[in-house]
C-alpha positions as CSV (number, residue, x, y, z in Angstrom):
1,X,-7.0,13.8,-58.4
2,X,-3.8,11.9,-57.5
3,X,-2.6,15.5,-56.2
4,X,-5.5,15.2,-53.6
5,X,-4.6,11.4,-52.8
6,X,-0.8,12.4,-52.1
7,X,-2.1,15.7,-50.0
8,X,-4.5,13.5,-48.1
9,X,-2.0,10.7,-47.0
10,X,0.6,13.3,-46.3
11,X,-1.3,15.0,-43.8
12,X,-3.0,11.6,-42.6
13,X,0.9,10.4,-41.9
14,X,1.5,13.5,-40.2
15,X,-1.1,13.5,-37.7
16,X,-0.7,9.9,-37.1
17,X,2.9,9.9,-36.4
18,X,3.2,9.1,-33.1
19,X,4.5,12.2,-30.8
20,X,8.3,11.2,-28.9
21,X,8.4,11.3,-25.5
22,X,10.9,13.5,-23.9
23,X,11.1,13.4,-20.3
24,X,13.0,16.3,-19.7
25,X,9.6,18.1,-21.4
26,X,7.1,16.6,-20.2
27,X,4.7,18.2,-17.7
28,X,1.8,16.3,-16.5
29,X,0.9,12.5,-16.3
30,X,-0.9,9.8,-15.1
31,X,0.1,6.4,-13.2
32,X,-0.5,3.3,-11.5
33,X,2.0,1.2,-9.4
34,X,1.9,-2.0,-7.8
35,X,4.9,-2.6,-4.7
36,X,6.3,-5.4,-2.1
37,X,8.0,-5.7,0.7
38,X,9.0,-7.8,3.9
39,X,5.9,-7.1,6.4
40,X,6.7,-6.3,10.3
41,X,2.9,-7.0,11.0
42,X,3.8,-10.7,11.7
43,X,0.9,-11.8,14.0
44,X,0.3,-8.5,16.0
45,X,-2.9,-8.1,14.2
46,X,-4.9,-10.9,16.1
47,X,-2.2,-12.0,18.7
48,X,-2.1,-11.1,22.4
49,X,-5.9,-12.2,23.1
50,X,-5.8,-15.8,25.2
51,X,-2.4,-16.3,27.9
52,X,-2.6,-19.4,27.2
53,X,-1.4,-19.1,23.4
54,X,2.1,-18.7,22.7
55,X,2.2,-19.6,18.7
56,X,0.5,-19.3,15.2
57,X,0.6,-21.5,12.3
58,X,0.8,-18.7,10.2
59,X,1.5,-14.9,9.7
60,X,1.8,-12.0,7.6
61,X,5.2,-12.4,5.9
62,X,5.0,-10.0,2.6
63,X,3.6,-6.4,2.7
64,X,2.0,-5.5,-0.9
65,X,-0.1,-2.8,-2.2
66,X,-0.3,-0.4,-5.0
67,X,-0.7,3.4,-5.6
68,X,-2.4,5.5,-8.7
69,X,-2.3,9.2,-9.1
70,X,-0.9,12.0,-11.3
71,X,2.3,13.7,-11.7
72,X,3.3,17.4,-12.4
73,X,6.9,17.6,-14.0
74,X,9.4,20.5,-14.6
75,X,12.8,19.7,-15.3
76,X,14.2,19.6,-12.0
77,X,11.5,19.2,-10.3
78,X,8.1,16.7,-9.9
79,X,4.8,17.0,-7.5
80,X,2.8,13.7,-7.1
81,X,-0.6,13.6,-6.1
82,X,-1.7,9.8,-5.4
83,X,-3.6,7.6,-3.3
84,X,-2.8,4.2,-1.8
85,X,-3.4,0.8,-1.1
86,X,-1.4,-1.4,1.6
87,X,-3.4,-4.7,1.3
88,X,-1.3,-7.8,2.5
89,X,-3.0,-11.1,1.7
90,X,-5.9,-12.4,3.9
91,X,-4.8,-15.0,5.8
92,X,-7.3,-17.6,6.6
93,X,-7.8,-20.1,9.5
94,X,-4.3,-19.1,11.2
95,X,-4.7,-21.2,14.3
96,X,-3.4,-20.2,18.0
97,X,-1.7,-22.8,19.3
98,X,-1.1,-23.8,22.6
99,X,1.9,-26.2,23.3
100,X,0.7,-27.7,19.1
101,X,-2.8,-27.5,20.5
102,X,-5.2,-25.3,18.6
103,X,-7.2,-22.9,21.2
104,X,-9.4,-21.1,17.8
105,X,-8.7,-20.4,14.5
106,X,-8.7,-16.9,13.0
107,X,-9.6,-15.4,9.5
108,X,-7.5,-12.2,9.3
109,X,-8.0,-9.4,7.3
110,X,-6.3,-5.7,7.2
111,X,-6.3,-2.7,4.6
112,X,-4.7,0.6,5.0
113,X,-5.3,3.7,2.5
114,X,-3.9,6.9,2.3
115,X,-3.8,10.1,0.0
116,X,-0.2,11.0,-0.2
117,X,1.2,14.1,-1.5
118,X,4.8,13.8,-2.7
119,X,7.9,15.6,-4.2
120,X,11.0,14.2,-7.1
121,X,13.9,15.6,-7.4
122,X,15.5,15.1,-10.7
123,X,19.2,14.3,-10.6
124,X,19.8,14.2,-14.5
125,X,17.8,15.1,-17.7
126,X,17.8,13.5,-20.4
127,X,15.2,12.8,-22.9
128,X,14.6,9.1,-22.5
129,X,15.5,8.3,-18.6
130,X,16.4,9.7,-15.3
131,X,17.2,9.1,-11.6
132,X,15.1,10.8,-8.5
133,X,14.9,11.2,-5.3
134,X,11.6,11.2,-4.0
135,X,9.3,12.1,-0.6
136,X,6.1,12.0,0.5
137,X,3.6,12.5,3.1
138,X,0.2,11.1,3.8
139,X,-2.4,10.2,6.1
140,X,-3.2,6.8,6.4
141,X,-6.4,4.9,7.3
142,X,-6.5,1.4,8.5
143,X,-9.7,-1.3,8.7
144,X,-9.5,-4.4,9.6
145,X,-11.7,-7.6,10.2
146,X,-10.5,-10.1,12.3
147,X,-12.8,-14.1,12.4
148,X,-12.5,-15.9,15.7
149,X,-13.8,-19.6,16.0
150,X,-13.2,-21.0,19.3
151,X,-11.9,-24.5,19.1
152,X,-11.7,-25.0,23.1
153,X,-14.4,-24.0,25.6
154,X,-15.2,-21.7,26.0
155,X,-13.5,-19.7,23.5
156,X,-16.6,-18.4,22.1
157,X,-16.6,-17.7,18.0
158,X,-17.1,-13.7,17.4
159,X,-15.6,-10.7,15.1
160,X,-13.6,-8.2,16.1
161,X,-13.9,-4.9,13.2
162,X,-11.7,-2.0,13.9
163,X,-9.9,1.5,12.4
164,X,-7.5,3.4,13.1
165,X,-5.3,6.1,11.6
166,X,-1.9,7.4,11.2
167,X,0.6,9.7,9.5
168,X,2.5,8.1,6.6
169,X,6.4,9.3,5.3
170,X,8.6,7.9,3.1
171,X,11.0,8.4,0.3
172,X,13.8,6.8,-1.6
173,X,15.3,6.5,-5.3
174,X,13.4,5.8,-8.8
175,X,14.6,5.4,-12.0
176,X,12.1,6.4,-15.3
177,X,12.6,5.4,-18.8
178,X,10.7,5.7,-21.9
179,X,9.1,2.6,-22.7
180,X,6.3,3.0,-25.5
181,X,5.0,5.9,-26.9
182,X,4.3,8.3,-24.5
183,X,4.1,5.7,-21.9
184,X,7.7,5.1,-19.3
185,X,8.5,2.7,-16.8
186,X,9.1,3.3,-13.5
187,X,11.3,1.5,-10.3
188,X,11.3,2.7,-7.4
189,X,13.4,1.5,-4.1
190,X,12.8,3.1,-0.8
191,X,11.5,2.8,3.1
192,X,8.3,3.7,4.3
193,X,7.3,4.8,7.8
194,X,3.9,3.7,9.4
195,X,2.6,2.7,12.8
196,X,-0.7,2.4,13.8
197,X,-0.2,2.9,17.5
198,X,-4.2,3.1,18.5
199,X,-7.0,1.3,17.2
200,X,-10.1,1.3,17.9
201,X,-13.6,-1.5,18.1
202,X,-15.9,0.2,15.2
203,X,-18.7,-2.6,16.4
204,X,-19.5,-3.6,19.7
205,X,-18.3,-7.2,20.2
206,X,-17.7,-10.0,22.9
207,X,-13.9,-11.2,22.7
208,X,-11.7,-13.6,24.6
209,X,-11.1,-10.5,26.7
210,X,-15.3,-9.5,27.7
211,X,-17.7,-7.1,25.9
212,X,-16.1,-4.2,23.8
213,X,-17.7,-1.3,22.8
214,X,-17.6,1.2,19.8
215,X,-14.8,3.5,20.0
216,X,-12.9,1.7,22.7
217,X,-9.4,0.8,22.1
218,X,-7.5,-2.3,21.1
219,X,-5.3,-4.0,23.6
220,X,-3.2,-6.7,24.2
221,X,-3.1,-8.9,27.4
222,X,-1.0,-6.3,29.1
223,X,-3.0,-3.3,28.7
224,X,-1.1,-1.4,26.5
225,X,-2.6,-0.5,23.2
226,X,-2.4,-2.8,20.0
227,X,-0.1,-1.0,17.1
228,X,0.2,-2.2,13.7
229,X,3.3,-2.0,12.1
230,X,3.3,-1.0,8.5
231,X,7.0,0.5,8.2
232,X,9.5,-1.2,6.0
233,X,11.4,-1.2,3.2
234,X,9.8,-1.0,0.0
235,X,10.4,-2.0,-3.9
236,X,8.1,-0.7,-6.8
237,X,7.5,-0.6,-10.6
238,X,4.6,1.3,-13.0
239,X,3.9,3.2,-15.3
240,X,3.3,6.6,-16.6
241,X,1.0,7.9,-19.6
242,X,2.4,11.4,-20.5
243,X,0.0,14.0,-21.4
C-alpha cells in the first residue's frame, strides 16, 4: 500500500513540475503588447475647416495602442504574425478658437488597425534573455468620427465619418526575458512609419465647407488632401506564453 502512495506522488510531482523555459528552444507563442509614444497628429484631424480659426484648446499629444499575435522562433531567427491597434484618446469638446473666441466645439475620435507581418533577428542565445532586431510590414486601416457643434452662426452642428488606408513599416530593438513559467517579458524600442495621405467621407454630410458625398476626399482649406500622421517613435512592453 504505502508502495502505491510513494509511486503515486512520485509521478504526480513529476507531471506537475513546472517545464523551464528556454528561449533559445522555444518555437512557437502567443502575445499581447500595449505601446506609447509622442503623436504628430496634433490637430490635423479636425483642423483646416473655418479661415477664420487659427487655434485649439486642445490636441492629440500621446500616440498609444496595442498589438496581439503569435510568434514562430528558431534560434536565430523569429516570424511574427500580429494585428494592431493605434487608438489615441478621444478628445472631447476641443474648441476652435478664433482670436480666444470659440467658433464650434469638436468631439474627435480616430482608430487605425492593421495586420502586420514581421521578422527578429536574434543577436545572442541564451536560455533566459536575448536582444533583437526586429521589422515589420502591414497594411493599415484608419476610421474616424469627427462631432461638430457650431457655437457662431451659422456654423451648423454635423458629423464628419471617414477611412482611409495605408502601408505601415517599422522596426527597432527588443529585449526578452523569462519571467514566470513559460511566460517572458518583452521591451521593445523603435520608429514606426505611417501616413494617411487620402481620406475619404464614408457618409454623406454638410460641413463648414458645403455638402460632401461618399467616397469624396478630405481636404483642407487649400485644397490639398487631409493626411494623418501616425509615424513616430515608439516604446513597448508584453508578454509571451510559450507553447
Amino acid at each position: 500500500m504505502y508502495a502505491k502512495i510513494i509511486t503515486a506522488i512520485f509521478f504526480s510531482a513529476l507531471f506537475c513540475q513546472a517545464r523551464v523555459l528556454s528561449l533559445s528552444d522555444e518555437k512557437f507563442a502567443s502575445y499581447f503588447a500595449v505601446e506609447g509614444g509622442s503623436s504628430l497628429l496634433k490637430t490635423t484631424p479636425f483642423d483646416e475647416n473655418i479661415a477664420s480659426v487659427d487655434s485649439y484648446s486642445d490636441e492629440y499629444k500621446v500616440g498609444m495602442g496595442g498589438e496581439f499575435g503569435f510568434v514562430y522562433s528558431s534560434p536565430y531567427l523569429a516570424w511574427r504574425f500580429s494585428f494592431e491597434i493605434l487608438k489615441p484618446s478621444k478628445l472631447k469638446e476641443v474648441q476652435g478658437l478664433a482670436s480666444a473666441t470659440a467658433q464650434y466645439t469638436v468631439d474627435s475620435d480616430v482608430t487605425a488597425v492593421a495586420p502586420k507581418l514581421g521578422l527578429e533577428i536574434h543577436l545572442n542565445k541564451k536560455t533566459n534573455n536575448r536582444f533583437y532586431l526586429f521589422g515589420y510590414y502591414g497594411s493599415s486601416n484608419l476610421t474616424m468620427t469627427h462631432a461638430y457643434t457650431g457655437v457662431v452662426s451659422p456654423n451648423s452642428d454635423h458629423t464628419v465619418e471617414a477611412k482611409g488606408s495605408a502601408a505601415e513599416m517599422g522596426g527597432g530593438l527588443g529585449f526578452e526575458m523569462s519571467f514566470v513559467d513559460t511566460t517572458s517579458f518583452v521591451i521593445e524600442v523603435g520608429y514606426r512609419s505611417l501616413i494617411f495621405k487620402e481620406i475619404k467621407y464614408s457618409k454623406d454630410v454638410t460641413t463648414f465647407q458645403g455638402a460632401k458625398t461618399v467616397g469624396e476626399t478630405l481636404t483642407n482649406l487649400n485644397g490639398e488632401n487631409r493626411s494623418l500622421n501616425f509615424s513616430g517613435y515608439t516604446a513597448s512592453i508584453g508578454f509571451r506564453f510559450w507553447l
